[in-house]
C-alpha positions as CSV (number, residue, x, y, z in Angstrom):
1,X,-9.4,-6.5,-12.1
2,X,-7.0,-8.0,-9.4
3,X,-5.6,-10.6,-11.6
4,X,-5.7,-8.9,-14.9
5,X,-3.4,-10.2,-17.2
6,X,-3.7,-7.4,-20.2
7,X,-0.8,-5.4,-19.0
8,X,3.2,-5.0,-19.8
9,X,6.1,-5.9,-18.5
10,X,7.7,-2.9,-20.0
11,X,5.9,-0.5,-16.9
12,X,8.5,2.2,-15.3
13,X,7.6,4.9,-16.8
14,X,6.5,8.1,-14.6
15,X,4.7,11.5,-15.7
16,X,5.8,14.9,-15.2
17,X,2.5,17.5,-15.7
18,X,3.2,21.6,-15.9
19,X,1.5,24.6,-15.7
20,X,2.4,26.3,-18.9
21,X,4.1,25.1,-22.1
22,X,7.6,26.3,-21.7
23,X,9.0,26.1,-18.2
24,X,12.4,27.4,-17.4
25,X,14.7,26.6,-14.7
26,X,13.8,29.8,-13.4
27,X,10.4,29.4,-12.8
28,X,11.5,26.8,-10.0
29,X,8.5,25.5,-9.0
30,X,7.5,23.3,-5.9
31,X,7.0,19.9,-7.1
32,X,4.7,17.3,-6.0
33,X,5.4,13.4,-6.6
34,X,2.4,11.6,-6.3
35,X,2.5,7.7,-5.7
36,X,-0.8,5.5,-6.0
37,X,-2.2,3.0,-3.7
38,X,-4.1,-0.3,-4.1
39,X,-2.7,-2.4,-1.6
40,X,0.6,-2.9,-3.4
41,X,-0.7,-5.6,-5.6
42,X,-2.9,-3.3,-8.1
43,X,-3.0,0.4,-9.4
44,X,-1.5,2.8,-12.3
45,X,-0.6,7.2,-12.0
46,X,-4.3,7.5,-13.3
47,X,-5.3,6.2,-10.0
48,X,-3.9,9.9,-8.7
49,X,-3.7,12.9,-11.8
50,X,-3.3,16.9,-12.2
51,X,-6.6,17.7,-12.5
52,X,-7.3,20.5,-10.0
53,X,-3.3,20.8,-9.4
54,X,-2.4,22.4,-12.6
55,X,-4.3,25.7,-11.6
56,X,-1.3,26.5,-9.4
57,X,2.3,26.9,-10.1
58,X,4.0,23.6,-9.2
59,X,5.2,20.9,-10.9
60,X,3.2,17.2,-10.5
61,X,5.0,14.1,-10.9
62,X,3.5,10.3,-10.8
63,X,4.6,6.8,-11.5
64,X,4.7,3.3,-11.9
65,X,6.4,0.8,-9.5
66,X,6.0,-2.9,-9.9
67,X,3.3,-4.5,-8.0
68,X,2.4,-7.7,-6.3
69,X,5.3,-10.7,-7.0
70,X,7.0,-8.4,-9.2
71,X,7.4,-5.8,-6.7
72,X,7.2,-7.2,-3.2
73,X,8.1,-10.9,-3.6
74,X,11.1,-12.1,-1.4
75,X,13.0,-15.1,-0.3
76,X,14.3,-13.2,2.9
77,X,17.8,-13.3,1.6
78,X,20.4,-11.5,-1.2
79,X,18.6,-14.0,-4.0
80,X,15.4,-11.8,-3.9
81,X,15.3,-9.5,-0.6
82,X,12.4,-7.9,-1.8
83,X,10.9,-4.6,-1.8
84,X,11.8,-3.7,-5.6
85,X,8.5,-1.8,-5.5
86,X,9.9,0.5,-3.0
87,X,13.4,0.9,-4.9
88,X,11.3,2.2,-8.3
89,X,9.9,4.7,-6.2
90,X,13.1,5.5,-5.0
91,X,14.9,5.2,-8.3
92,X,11.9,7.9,-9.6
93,X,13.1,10.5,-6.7
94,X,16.9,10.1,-8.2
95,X,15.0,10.9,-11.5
96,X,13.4,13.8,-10.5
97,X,16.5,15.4,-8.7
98,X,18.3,14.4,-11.6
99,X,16.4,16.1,-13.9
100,X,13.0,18.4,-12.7
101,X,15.1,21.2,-13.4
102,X,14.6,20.8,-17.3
103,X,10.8,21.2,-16.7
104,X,10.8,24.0,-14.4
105,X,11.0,22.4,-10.8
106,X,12.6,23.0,-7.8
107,X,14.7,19.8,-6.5
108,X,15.3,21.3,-3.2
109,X,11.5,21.8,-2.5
110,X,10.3,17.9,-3.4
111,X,6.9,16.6,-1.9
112,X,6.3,13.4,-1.6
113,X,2.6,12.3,-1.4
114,X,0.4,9.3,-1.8
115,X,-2.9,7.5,-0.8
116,X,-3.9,4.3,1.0
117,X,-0.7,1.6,-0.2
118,X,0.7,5.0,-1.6
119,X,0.4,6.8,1.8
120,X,2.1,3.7,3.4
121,X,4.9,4.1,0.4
122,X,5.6,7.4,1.6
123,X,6.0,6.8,4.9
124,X,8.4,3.6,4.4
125,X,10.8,6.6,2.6
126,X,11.2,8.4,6.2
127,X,13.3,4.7,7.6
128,X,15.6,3.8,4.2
129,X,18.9,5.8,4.5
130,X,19.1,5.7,0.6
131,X,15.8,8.1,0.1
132,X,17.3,11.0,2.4
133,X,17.7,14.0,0.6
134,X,15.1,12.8,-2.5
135,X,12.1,14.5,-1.1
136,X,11.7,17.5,1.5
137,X,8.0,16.4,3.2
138,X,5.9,13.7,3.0
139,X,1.8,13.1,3.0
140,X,0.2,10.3,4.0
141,X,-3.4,9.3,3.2
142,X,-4.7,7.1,4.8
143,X,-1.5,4.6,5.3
144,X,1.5,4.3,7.1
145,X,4.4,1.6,8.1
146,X,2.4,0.6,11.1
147,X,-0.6,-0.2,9.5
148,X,-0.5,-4.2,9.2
149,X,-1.1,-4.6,6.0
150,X,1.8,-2.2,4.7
151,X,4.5,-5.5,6.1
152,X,4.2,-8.7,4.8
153,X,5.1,-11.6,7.2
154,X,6.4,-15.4,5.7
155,X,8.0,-14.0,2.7
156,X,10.0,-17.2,2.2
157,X,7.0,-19.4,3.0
158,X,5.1,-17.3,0.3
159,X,7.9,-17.8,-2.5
160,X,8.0,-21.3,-2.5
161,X,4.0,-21.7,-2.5
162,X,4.2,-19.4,-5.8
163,X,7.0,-22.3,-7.2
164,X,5.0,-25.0,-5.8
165,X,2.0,-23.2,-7.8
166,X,3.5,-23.4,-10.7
167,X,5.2,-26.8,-10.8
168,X,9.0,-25.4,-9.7
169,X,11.1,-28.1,-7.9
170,X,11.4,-27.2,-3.8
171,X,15.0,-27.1,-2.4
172,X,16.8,-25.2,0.0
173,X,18.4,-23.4,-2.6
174,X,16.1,-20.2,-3.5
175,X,18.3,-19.3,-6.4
176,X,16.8,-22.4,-8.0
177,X,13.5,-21.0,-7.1
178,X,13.7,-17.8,-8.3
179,X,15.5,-19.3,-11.6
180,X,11.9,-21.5,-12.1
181,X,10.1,-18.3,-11.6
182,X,12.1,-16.4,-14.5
183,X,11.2,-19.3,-16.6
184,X,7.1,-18.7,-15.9
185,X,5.1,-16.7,-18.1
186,X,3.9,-13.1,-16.4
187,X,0.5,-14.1,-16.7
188,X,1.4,-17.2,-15.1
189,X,2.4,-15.3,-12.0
190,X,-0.2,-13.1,-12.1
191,X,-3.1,-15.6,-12.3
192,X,-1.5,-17.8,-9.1
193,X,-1.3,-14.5,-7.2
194,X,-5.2,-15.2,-6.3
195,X,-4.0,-18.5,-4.6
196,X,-3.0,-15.9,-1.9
197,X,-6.3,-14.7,-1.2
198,X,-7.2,-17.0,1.8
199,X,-10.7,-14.8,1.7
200,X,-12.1,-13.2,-1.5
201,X,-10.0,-10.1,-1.3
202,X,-8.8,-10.9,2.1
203,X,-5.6,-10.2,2.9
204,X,-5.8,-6.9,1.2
205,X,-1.4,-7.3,0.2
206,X,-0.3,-10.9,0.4
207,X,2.4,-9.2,-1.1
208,X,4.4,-6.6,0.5
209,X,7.2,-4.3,1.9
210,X,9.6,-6.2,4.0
211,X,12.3,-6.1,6.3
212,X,15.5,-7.2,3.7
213,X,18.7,-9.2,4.8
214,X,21.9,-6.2,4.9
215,X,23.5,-5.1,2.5
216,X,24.2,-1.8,0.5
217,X,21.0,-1.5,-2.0
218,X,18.9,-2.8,1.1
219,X,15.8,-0.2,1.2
220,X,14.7,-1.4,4.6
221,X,16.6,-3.6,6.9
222,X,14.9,-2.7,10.3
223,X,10.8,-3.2,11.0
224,X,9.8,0.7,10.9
225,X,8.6,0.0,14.7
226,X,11.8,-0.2,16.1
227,X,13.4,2.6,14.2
228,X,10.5,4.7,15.5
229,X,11.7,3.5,18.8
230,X,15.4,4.2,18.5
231,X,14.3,7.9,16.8
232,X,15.9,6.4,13.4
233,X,13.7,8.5,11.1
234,X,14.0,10.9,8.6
235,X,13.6,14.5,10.1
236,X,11.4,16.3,8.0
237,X,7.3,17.4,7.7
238,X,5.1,14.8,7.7
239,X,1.5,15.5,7.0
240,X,-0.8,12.1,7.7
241,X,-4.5,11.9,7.8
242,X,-7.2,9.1,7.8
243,X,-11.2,9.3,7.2
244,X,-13.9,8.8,9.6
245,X,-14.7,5.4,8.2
246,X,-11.8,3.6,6.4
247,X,-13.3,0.1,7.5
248,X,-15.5,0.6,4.9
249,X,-12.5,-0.8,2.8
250,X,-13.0,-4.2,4.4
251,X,-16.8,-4.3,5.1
252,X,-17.7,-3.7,1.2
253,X,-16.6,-6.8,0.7
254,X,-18.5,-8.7,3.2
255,X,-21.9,-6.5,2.7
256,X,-23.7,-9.2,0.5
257,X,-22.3,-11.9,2.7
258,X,-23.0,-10.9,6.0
259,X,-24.9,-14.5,7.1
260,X,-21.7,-16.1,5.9
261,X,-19.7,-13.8,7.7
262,X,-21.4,-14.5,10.7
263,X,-21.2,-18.2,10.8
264,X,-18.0,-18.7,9.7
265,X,-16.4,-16.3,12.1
266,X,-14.0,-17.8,13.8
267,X,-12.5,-18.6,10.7
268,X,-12.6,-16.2,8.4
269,X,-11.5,-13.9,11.4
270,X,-7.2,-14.1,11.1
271,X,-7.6,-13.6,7.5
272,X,-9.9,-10.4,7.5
273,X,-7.8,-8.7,10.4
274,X,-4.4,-9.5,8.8
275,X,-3.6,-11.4,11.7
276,X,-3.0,-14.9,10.2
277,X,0.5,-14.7,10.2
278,X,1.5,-13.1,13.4
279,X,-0.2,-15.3,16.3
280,X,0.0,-18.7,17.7
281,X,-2.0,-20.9,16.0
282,X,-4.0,-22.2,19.2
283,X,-4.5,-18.2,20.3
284,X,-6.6,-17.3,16.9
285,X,-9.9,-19.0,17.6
286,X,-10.0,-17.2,20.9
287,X,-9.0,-13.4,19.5
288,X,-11.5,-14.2,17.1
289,X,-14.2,-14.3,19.9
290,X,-12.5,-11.5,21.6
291,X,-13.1,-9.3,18.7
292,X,-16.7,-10.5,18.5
293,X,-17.6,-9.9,21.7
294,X,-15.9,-6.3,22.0
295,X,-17.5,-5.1,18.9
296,X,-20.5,-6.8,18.6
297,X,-21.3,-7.6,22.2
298,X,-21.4,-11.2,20.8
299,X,-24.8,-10.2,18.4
300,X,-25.0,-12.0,15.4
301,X,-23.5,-9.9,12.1
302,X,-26.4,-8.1,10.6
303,X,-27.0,-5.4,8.6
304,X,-28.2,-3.1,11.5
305,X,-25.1,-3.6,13.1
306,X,-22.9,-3.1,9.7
307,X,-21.4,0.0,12.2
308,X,-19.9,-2.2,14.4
309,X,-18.4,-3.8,11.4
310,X,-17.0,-1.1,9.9
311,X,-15.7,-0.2,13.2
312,X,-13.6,-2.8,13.9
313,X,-11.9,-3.1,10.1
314,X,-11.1,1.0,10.5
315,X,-9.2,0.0,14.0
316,X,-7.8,-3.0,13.0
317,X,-6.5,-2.1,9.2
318,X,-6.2,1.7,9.8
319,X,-6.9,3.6,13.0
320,X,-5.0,2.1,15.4
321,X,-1.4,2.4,12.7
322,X,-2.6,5.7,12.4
323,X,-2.6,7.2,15.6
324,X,0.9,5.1,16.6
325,X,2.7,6.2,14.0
326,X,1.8,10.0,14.7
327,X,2.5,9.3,18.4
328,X,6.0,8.0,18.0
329,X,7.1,10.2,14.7
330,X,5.9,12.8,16.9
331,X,8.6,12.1,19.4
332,X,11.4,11.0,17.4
333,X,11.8,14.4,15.3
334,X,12.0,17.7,15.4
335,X,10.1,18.1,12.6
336,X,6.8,19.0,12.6
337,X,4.0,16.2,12.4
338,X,0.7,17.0,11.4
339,X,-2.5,14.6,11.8
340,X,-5.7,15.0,10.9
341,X,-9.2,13.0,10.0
342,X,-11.1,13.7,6.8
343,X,-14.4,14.0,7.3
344,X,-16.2,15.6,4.5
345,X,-20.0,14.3,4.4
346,X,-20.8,12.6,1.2
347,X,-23.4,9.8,2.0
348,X,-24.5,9.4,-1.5
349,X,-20.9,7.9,-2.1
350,X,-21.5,5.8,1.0
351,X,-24.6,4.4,-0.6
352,X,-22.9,3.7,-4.1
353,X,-20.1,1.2,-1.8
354,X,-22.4,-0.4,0.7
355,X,-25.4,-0.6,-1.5
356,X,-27.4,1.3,1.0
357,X,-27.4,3.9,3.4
358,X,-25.7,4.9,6.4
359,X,-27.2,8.3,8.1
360,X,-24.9,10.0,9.5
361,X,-21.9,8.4,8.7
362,X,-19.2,10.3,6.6
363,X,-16.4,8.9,4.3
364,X,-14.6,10.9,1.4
365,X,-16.2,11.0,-1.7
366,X,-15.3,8.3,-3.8
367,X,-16.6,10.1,-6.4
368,X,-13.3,11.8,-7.2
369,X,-11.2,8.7,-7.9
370,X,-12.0,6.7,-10.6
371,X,-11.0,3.3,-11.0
372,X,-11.1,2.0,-14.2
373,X,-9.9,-0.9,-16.2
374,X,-7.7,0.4,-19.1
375,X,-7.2,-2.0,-21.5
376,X,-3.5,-2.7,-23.0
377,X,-1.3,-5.3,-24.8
378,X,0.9,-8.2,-22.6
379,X,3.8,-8.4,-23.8
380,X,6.8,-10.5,-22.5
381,X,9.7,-8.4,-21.3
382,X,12.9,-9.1,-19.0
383,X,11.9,-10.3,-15.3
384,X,13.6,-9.5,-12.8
385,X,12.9,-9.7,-8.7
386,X,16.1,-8.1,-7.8
């Protein structure tokens, strides 16, 4: 599923679902844009759909936006500066201002909405100048800008291991690069993309937004952390919530493993916690212990301490992003900005993750998302990064 090659090239298309056959521009309803997570490097609009929505008058929009190297790749200058993920997104907002009218919609009264990479997504339109006025409130689920997986650090450094990959000749000159690159098949690209993976499915997005060199398309030319600092942010509602236990992301993939886990520890520890690229090398080995001992109390990783694991993938990849970003939106608008866990109880979709139980323990039911592998033709199409 994370390298699948049976896809197209030919992807930007977006959805627009209605509550009755034949809207009028009278009807103006609210309209909800809905974009899909999956750690920026996987996902599709049937990740998020109408189901429930269409019992109420609004209008429910969803999209594609290119993923991993297509979308987030960058050689942290004007040949590739990256985030083209982002500017689809962005590009869909025009679309629907341009033209939600025709289906019944309200462009004044736009909200934009998405979950885990698509939460994150959401949040990155509150800091680029070029998305004002293309949405009137955002939600967040379960991501935001300071979440560390929603940056990606070494862009450069990750561009010419994708060339190096795949046989391109390494100069200074990244047009040269990125020209090799064009020349690669799409599965090509796709299949290396696991060379990224320093840990199964850890990092969760080798491939990310980025902070871009200036210029006048530039999506995002400041780290989100310092524009919450200087109060550069969008002012308008932001509704962002997280689940009781969204380390549960990271543990499933460890649950089967959990000797190897703890033996290799110190190792697999900067690659698990996204923390790989943003330390001294000689400092790792000792946060690694640090962690350990503060969550585990320096016990060996076990399944009746999987808790303590959950615990510390929910801080690291989502609580602690969660509860800043709230904190410094909070004082750097006037808008209002809402917070809030989701804690329905659901331990039977608990089990179905983890493979067993945890009593007590609540996480939202994963029942109502289903993932699936839908089948399609590759086909070669125009490439672009820019």
């Amino acid at each position: 599923f994370w390298y699948d090659t049976n896809a197209s090239e030919d992807c930007l298309y977006l959805n627009v679902y209605v509550p009755k056959k034949q809207p009028t521009e009278s009807d103006n309803y609210d309209v909800i844009v809905y974009v899909h997570g999956g750690a920026f490097m996987v996902g599709a609009p049937s990740f998020g759909g109408p189901k429930y929505l269409m019992d109420r008058d609004i209008i429910f929009v969803n999209m594609n936006y290119r993923l991993g190297v297509f979308g987030f790749l960058t050689t942290e200058d004007s040949v590739v500066p990256g985030n083209n993920g982002l500017k689809d997104q962005q590009l869909a907002l025009k679309w629907v201002q341009e033209h939600i009218k025709d289906f019944g919609g309200n462009p004044r009264s736009v909200t934009l909405m998405g979950l885990s990479a698509g939460g994150a997504s959401v949040h990155f339109h509150f800091f680029s100048p070029q998305s004002k006025g293309l949405f009137h409130r955002g939600i967040s689920q379960s991501g935001t800008v300071l979440m560390p997986w929603a940056t990606q650090e070494s862009g450069l450094e990750k561009a010419r291991k994708l060339a190096k990959s795949l046989n391109c000749q390494i100069s200074n000159s990244t047009r040269t690069l990125i020209n090799c690159l064009k020349a690669s098949s799409a599965d090509d690209l796709i299949v290396k993309t696991r060379d990224f993976y320093d840990l199964d499915k850890f990092p969760l997005a080798p491939f990310a937004p980025t902070v871009e060199v200036e210029s006048e398309s530039a999506f995002l030319t400041k780290h989100p952390y310092k524009q919450l600092e200087d109060g550069d942010v969008l002012d308008v509602p932001w509704l962002t919530w997280i689940t009781t236990d969204e380390g549960i992301l990271g543990a499933m993939f460890l649950v089967n493993i959990l000797d190897e886990t703890d033996k290799n520890w110190n190792e697999w520890s900067e690659h698990m916690f996204d923390y790989k690229h943003v330390c001294e090398k000689s400092k790792k080995q000792d946060i690694a212990q640090k962690i350990k001992e503060f969550y585990f109390q320096n016990e060996t990783v076990c399944e009746s301490n999987i808790k303590s694991l959950i615990k510390v993938f929910g801080d690291r990849l989502f609580n602690v992003g969660f509860e800043t970003a709230v904190h410094m939106q909070a004082d750097a608008v006037e808008s209002p900005i809402y917070a809030a866990i989701f804690a329905f109880n659901k331990s039977t979709a608990t089990k179905k993750v983890m493979g067993f139980q945890l009593e007590g323990d609540k996480i939202i039911s994963l029942e109502q998302y289903y993932f699936s592998n839908r089948r399609c033709s590759a086909q070669r199409g125009r490439r672009s990064f820019t």
